[in-house]
N, C-alpha and C positions, 0 to 999 in steps of 0.2 A: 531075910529079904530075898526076894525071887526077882532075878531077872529075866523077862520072858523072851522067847523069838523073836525077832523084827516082824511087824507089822506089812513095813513097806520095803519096795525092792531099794536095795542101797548102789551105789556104785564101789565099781570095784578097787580094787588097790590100781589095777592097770588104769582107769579111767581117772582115779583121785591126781596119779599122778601126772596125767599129762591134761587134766584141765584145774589144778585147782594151784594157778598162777598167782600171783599178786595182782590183787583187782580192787577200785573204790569201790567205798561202801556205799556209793549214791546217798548221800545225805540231802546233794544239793548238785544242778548240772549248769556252768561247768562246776567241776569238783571244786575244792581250797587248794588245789595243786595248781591250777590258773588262775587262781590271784598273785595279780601284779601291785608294785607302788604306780603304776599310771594311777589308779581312782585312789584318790586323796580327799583331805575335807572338804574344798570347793568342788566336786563331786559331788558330794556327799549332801550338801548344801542344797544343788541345785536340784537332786533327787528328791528329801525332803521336801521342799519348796513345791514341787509341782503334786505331791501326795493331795490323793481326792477328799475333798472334807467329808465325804459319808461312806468313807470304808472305816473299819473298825478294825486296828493294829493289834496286835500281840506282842508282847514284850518280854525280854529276856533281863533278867540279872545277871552278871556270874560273878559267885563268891570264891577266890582263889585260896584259901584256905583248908589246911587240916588237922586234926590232932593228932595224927600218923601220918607217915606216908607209905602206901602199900607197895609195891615192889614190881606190882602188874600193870599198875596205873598209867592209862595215855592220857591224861586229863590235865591243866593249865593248871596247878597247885602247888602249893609246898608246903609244909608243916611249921607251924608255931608254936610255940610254948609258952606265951605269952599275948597278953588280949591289944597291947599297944598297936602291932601292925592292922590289925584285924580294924580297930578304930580308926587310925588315918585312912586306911581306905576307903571308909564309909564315908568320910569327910571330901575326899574326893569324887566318890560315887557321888555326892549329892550335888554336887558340883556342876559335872558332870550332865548330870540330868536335867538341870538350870539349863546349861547351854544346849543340850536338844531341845529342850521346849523351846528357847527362843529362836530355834532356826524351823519349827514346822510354822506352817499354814494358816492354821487357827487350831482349836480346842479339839482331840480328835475321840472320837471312841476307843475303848479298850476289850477286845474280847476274851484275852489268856494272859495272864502272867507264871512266869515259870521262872524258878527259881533255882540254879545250875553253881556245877562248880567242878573240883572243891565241895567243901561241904557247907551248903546256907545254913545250917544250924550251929556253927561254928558265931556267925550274929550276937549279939547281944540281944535283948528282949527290943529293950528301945531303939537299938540300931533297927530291929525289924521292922517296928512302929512306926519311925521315922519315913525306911524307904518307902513303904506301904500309903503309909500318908500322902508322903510327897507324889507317888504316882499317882493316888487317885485324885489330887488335887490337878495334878496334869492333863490327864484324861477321862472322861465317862463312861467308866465300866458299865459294861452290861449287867443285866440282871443274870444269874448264874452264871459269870466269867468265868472262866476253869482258872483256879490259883492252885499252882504246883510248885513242889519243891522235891529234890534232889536231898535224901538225909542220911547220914551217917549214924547207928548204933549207938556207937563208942561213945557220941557226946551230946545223944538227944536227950533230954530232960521233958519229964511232963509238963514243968513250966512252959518252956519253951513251944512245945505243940499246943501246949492252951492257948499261950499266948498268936499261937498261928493260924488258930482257928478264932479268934477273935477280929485277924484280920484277913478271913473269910478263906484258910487253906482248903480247898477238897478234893484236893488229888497230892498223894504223896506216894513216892519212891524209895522204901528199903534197900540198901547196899547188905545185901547177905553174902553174894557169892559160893560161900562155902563152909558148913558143917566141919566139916574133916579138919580135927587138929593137926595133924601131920601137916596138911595143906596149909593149913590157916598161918604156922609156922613158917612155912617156907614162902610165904609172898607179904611175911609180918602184918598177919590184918587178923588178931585173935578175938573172938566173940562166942557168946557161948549163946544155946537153943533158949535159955531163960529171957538173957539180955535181950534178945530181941522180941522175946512175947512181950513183954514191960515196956516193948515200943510200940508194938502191935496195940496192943490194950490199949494205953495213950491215942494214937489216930482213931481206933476205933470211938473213944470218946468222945471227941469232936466230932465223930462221924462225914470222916471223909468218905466219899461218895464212889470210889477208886482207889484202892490200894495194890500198888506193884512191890513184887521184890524182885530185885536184879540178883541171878544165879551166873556160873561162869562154869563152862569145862574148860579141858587144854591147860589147866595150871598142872604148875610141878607136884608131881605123884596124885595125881587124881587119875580113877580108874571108873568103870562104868560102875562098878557095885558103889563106890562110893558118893558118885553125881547122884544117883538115886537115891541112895537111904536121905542125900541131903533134900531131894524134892520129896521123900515123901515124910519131912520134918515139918518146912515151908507148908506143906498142902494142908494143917492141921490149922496153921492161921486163917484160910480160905480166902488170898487173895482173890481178886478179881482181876489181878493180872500180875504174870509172868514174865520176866524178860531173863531169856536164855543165850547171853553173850559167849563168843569164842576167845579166849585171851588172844591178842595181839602182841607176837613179840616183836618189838622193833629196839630192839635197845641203842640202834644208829640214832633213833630218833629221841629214846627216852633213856640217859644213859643209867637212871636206877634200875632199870631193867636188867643191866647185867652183873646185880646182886640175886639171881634166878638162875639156877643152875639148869644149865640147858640141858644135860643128859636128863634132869626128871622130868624132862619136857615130854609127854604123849606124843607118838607121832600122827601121819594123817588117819589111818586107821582107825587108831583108838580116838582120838580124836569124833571120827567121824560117829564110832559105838555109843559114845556119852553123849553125842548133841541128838541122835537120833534116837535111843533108849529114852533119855531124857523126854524127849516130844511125844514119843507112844507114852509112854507112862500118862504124860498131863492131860493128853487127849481121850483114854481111857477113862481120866477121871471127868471128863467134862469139859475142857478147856477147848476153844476153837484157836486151829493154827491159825496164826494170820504171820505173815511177812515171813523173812527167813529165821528171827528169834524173839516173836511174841507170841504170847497166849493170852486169852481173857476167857470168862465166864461169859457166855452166850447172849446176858443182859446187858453187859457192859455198855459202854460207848464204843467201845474200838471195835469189840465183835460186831456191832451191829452197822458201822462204818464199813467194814469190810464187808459184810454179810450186802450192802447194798451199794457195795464198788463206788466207795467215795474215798476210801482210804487215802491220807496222802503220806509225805516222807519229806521231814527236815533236818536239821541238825538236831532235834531231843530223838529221832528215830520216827518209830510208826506214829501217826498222830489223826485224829480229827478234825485238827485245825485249819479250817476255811480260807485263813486270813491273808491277802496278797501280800503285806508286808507284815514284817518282824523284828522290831526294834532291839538291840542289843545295847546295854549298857556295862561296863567293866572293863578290865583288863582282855583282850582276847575275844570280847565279845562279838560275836556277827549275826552281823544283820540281813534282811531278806528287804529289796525292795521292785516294785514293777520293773526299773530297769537293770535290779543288777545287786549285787552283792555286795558287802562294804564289811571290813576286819578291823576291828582294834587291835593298837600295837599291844605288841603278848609281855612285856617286860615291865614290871609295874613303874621302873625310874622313868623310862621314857613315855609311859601314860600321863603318869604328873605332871614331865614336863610341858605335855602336851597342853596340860588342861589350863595349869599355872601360865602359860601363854596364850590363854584364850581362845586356845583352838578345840574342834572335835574330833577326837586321840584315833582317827584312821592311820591305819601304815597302808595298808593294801585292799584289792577287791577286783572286781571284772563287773566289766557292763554286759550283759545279756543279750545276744542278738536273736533274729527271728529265726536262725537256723539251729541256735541254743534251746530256745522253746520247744518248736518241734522233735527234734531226740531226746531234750531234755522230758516231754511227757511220757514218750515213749518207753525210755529208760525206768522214769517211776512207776508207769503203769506195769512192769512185769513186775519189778521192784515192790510191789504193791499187791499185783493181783494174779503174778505169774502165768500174764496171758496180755496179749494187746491188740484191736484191731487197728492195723495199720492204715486200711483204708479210711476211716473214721478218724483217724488222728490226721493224716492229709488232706484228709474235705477242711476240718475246723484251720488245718492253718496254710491251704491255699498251693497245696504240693503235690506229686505223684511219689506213687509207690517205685514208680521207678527210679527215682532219686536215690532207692535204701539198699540197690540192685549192690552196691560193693557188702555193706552191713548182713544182706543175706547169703552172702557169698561166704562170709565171715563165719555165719552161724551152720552152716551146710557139714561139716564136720559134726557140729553138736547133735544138728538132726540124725544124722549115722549113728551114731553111736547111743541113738535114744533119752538123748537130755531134753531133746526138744521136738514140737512135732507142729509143720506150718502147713497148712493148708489154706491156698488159696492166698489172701492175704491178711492170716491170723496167725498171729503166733503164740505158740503155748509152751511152757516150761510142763515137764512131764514129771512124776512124782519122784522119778529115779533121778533126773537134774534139778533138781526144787534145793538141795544146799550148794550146789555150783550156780544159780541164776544172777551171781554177779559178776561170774565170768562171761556169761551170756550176755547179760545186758552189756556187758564193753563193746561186744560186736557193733553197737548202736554209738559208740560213743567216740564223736570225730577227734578228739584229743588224747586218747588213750593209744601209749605207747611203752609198753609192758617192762621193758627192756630199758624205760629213760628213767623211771622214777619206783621206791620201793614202796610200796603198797601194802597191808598188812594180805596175809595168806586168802584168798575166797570161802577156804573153811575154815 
């Protein structure tokens, strides 16, 4: 295997380090770092309640479940060995869902359901059945509704995907990560290049319409030559889409994390060689960048979303999805609404208690103001398209550019140093700042305060 030269100018060690601080990953503006317990269920209620009868929602599961637990993992899960917890929950999930439907409006449309975790194929067949049922008894799915799920290797079954494509999967998510035994060892997630054809082969069955695999550099003892033999393993199955994540080590936050031996940690460097290697590689094969770690095949839906600057950014990452609200059901699940944000409590005892008293299991959220919207597009559009006209984002919500005079003041260093290049009032991320643009985008961001809260790395 041949590593070639860099394609594109990289930044340097001097510049890695003094801009590649702890920065959100803009999923959502404000972030999940300003949710508060002020928005509670009567909140939440009253949010609900005023949803328009002819928008068409999106909907989240999330299954907290795994038949492992991986060692890198930021995700709301834990590991079972047994199917008993996996079924109460579902019994509460259904629950659950009872009490949303009687708190919306009337009967709403459905445009996406997505399927998160943890791992949904962790389900039983009939548990799947079940939820699947019960949502579409909730809401009127459109016709081609994007149904996605989040799947783990280890415990897919061709049952299982049949039965998922009976109740209409077409978009599914591979957890590969990483080829490299040594690796696989050291963050306990072992799989081999067969196992995962035998999964491959299954979706391609049902013919899902989109198939991603999620790849990872920055784990312990991973090196550039090895990120690549792994993509060009992956690139044999021909997804249609890539997702090239950074490990995040936070072990304050995830304390399995500090079963990961931090000396095999990569540093920013090497780091930087495997996420950018990585990107020239898939892009030589075909793949169009989009965001800071997707790829898709030119036909896709994402490519061609990006391709015509609609691209948007939520909690599943880059997406297509239109949809003003986002309903969240499970443990930790969140939701997206016109006015504002709403989290379920993350601890499964106090969601039951929640539910078991007749309430809808929010802990926390943040209502949305009109100065949230304006940066908050802002933010997504570089986040998105790594470029924004600012005057054009102040016409639509009724502001001056001179309002942003602190925020450009903010990014005037980046500009220096050729991350970013603003003329007039446009601003562009430059191909040498394109894996720092979520330090950039912070300059935009009235809440971001570098020093109060720890944020995973910007690379």
């Amino acid at each position: 295997m041949t590593v070639l030269a860099p394609t594109r100018p990289r930044p340097t060690p001097e510049l890695i380090a003094k801009y590649d601080g702890r920065a959100p990953r803009y999923t959502s503006y404000p972030t999940a770092v300003q949710f508060t317990p002020q928005v509670q269920e009567d909140t939440y209620r009253t949010w609900l309640e005023a949803l328009p009868a002819g928008d068409a929602v999106s909907l989240y599961v999330h299954v907290p479940f795994c038949s492992r637990l991986c060692w890198y993992c930021g995700c709301n899960t834990r590991a079972v060995n047994r199917h008993e917890p996996i079924g109460e929950y579902v019994r509460y999930l259904l629950r659950e869902m009872g009490m949303l439907e009687a708190a919306l409006p009337t009967k709403l449309g459905a445009s996406a359901l997505h399927f998160g975790g943890g791992t949904p194929n962790m389900l039983a067949i009939e548990e799947l059945d079940a939820i699947v049922a019960e949502l579409r008894r909730m809401f009127d799915f459109e016709d081609g509704a994007e149904i996605a799920a989040e799947l783990d290797p280890a415990s897919l079954t061709r049952d299982w995907v049949l039965a998922a494509g009976r109740n209409g999967l077409n978009r599914a998510s591979l957890g590969v990560q990483t080829l490299d035994p040594k690796v696989q060892e050291a963050v306990n997630r072992r799989e081999s290049y067969e196992e995962i054809a035998e999964c491959v082969a299954a979706l391609r069955e049902i013919r899902v319409r989109s198939l991603n695999l999620d790849l990872m550099y920055g784990l312990p003892y991973q090196t550039t030559e090895n990120v690549l033999a792994t993509v060009d393993k992956v690139l044999t199955f021909k997804p249609e889409r890539l997702a090239l994540f950074g490990y995040a080590h936070v072990p304050w936050m995830k304390s399995h994390q500090q079963l990961i031996k931090e000396d095999a940690l990569p540093g920013p460097a090497a780091r930087l060689d495997q996420s950018e290697s990585a990107a020239e590689r898939l892009q030589r094969e075909g793949y169009v960048r989009i965001g800071i770690d997707h790829f898709a095949l030119p036909t896709d839906e994402l490519a061609i979303a990006h391709a015509e600057a609609r691209l948007r950014r939520n909690f599943q990452g880059y997406t297509t999805d239109e949809a003003r609200t986002l309903l969240g059901v499970g443990v930790s699940a969140i939701g997206s609404l016109p006015q504002g944000y709403v989290q379920n409590i993350a601890q499964e005892v106090g969601w039951r208690a929640a539910i078991d008293a007749g309430k809808l299991p929010i802990a926390r959220g943040v209502e949305v103001t009109a100065e949230d919207r304006f940066r908050g597009e802002i933010i997504e559009r570089l986040m998105c398209d790594f470029a924004v006209n600012l005057s054009a984002v102040c016409a639509r919500h009724g502001r001056q550019v001179s309002e942003l005079a602190s925020a450009l003041e903010k990014l005037a260093p980046f500009e220096a140093d050729g991350l970013v290049e603003v003329k007039g009032d446009k601003v562009a991320i430059t191909d040498l700042g394109r894996i720092l643009v979520r330090s950039a985008a912070a300059c935009f961001d009235a809440y971001f305060a570098p020093e109060a809260v720890r944020h995973s790395k910007a690379l």
